[in-house]
MMTF fields as JSON, N, C-alpha, C and O atoms, coordinates in Angstrom:
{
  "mmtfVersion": "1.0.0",
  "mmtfProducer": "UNKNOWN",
  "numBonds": 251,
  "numAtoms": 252,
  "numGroups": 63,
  "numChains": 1,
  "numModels": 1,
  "chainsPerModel": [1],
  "groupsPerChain": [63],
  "chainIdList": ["A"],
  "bondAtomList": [4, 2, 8, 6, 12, 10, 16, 14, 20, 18, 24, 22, 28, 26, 32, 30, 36, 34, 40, 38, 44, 42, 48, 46, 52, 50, 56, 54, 60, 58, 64, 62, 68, 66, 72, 70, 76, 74, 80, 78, 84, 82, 88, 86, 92, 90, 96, 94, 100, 98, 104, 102, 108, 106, 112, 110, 116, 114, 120, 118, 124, 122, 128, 126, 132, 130, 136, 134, 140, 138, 144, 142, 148, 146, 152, 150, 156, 154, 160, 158, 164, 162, 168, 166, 172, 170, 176, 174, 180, 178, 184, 182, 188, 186, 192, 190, 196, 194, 200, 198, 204, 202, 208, 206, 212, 210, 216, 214, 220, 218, 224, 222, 228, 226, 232, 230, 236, 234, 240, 238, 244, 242, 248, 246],
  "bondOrderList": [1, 1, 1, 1, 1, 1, 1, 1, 1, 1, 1, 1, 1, 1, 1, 1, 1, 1, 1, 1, 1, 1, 1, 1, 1, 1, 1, 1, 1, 1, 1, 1, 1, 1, 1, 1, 1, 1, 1, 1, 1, 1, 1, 1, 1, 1, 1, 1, 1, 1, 1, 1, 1, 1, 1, 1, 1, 1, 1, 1, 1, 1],
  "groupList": [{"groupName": "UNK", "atomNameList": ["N", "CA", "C", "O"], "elementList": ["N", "C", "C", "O"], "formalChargeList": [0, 0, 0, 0], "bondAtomList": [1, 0, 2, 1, 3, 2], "bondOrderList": [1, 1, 2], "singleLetterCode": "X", "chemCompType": "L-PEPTIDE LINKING"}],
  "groupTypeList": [0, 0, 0, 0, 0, 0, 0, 0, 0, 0, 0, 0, 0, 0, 0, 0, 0, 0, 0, 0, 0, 0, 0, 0, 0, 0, 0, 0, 0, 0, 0, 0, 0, 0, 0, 0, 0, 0, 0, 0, 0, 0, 0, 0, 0, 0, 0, 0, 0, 0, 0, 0, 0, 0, 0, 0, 0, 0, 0, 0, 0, 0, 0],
  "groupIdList": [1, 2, 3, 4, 5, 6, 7, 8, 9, 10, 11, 12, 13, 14, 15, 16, 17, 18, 19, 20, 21, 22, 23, 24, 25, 26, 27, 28, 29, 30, 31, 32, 33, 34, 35, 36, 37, 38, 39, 40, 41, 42, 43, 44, 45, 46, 47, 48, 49, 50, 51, 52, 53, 54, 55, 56, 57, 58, 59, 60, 61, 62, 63],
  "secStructList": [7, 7, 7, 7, 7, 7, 7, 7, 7, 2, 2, 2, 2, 2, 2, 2, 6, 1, 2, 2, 2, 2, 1, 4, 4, 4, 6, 6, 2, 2, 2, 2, 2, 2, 2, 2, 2, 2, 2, 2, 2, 1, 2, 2, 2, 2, 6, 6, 1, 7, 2, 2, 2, 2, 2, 2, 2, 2, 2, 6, 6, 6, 7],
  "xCoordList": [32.807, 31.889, 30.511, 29.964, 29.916, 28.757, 27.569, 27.832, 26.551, 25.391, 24.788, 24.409, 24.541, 23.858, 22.452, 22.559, 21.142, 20.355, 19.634, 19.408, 19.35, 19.035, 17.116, 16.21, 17.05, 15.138, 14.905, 15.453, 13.745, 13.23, 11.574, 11.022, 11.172, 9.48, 9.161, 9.612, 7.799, 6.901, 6.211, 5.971, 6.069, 5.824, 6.494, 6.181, 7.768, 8.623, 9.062, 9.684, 8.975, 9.385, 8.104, 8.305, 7.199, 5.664, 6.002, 5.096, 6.581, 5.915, 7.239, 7.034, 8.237, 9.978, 9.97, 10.43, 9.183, 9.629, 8.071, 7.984, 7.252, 5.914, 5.051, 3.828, 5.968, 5.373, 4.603, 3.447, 4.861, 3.656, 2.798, 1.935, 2.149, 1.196, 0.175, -1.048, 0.925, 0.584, -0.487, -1.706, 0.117, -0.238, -1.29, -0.875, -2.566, -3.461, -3.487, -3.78, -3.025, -3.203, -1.838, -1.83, -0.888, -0.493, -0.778, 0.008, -1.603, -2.038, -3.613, -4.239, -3.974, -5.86, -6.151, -7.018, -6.079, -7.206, -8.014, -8.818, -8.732, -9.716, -10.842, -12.035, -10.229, -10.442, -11.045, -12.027, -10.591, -10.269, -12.042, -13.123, -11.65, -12.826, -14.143, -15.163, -14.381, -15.25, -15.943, -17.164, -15.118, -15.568, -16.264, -17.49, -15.744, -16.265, -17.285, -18.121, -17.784, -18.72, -20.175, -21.318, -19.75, -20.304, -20.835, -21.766, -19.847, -20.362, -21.234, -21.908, -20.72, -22.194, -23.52, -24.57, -23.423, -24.427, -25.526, -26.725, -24.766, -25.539, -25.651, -26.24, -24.979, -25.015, -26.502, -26.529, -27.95, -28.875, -29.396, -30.365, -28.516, -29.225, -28.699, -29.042, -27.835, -26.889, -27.003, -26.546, -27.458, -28.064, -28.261, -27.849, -29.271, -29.906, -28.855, -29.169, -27.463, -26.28, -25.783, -25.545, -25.838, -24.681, -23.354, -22.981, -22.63, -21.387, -20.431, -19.706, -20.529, -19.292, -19.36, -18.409, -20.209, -20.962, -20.394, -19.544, -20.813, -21.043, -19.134, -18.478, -18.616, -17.516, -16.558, -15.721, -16.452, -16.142, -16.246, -15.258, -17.91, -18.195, -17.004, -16.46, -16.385, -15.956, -14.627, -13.988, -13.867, -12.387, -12.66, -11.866, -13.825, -13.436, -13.231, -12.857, -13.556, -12.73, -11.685, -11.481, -10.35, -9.196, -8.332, -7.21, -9.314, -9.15, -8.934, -8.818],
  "yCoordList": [4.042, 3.107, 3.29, 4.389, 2.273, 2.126, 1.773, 0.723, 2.263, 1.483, 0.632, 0.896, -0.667, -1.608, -2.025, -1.904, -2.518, -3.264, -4.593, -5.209, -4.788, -6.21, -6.269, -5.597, -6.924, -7.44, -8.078, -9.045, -7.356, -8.755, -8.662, -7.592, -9.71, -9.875, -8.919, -8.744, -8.123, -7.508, -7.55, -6.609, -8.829, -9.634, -9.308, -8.709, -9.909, -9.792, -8.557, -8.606, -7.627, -6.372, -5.787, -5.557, -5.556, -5.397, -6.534, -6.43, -7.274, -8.13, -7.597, -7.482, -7.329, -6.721, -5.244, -4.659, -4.77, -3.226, -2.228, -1.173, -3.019, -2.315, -3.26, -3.402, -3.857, -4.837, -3.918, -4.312, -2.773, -2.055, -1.669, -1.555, -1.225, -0.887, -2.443, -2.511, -3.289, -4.762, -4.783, -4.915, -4.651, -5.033, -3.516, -2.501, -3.775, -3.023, -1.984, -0.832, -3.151, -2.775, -1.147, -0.217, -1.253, -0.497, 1.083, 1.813, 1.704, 2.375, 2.83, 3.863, 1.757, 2.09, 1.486, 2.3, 1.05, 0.674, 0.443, 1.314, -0.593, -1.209, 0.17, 0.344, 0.686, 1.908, 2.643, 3.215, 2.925, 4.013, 3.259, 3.836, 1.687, 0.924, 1.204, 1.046, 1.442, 1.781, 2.764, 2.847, 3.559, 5.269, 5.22, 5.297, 5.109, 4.655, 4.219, 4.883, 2.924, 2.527, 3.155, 2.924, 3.945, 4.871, 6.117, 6.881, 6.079, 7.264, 7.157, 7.746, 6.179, 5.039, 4.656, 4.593, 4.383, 4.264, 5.123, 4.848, 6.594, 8.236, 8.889, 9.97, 8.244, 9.091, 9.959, 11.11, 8.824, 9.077, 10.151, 10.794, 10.494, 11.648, 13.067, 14.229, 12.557, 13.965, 14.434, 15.376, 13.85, 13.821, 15.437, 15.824, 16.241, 17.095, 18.293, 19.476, 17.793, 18.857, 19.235, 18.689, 20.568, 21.346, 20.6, 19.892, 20.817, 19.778, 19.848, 18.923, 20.964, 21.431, 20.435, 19.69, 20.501, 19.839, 18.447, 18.002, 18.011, 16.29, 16.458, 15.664, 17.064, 16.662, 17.024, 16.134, 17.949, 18.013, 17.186, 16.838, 16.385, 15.242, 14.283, 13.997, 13.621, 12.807, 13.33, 12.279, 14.212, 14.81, 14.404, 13.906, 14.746, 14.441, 13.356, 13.152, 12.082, 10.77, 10.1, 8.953, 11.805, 11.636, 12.116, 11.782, 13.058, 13.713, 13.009, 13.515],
  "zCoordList": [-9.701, -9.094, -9.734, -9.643, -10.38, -11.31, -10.234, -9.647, -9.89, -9.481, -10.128, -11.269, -9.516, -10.055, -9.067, -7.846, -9.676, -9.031, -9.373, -10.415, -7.969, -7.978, -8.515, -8.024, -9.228, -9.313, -8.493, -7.962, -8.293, -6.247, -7.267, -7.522, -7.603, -7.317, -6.193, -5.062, -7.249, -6.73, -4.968, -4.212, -4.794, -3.821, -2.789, -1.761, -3.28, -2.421, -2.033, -0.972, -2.442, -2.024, -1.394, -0.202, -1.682, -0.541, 0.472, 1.3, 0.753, 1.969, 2.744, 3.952, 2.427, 3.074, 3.478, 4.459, 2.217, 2.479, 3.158, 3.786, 2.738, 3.096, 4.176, 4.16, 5.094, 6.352, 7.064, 7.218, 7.576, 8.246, 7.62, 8.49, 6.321, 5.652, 5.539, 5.413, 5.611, 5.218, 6.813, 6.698, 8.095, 9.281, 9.735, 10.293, 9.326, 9.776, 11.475, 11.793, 12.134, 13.828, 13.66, 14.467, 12.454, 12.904, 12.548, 13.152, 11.81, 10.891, 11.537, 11.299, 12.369, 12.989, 11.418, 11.099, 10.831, 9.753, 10.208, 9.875, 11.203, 11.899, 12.437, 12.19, 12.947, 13.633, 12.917, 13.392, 11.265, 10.102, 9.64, 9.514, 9.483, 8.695, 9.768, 9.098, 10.713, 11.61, 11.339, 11.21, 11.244, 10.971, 9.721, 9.787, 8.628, 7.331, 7.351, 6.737, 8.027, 8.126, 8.704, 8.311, 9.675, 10.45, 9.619, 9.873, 8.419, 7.76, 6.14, 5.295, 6.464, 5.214, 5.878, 5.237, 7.286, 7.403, 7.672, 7.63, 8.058, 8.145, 7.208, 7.212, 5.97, 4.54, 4.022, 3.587, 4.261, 3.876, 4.587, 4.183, 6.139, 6.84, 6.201, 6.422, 5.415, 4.786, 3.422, 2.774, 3.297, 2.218, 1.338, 0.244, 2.658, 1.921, 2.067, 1.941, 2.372, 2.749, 1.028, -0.049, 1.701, 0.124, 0.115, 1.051, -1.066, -1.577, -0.321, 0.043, 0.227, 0.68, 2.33, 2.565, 3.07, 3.912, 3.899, 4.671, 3.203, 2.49, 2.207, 2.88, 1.623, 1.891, 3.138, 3.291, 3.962, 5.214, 5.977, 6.624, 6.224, 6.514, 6.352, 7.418, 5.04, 4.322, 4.883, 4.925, 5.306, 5.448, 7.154, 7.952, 7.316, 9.131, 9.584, 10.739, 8.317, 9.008, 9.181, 9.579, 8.486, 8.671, 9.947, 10.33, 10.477, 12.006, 12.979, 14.094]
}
């Protein structure tokens, strides 16, 4: 018994196989894009943080 496969457009296989990555609500993106935002807009207070700081910062908006 030989395996064979089928070609599906690119498309078509992201919109079939990756439907939840596609649908934000399910993941918090919205939520995720908030935080982000939140942390662009305090960036300039952090400024005067050592590397390590400034990136901890940046890891805690995966928490």
């Amino acid at each position: 018994m030989s395996l064979s496969f089928k070609s599906i457009p690119l498309k078509e296989f992201l919109e079939s196989h990756n439907k939840d990555y596609a649908d934000s609500k399910v993941f918090g993106l919205e939520e995720f894009k908030e935080k982000v935002q939140e942390h662009l807009e305090s960036f300039d207070k952090n400024k005067g943080q050592n590397e390590k700081a400034i990136v901890a910062n940046v890891f805690a908006l995966f928490l």
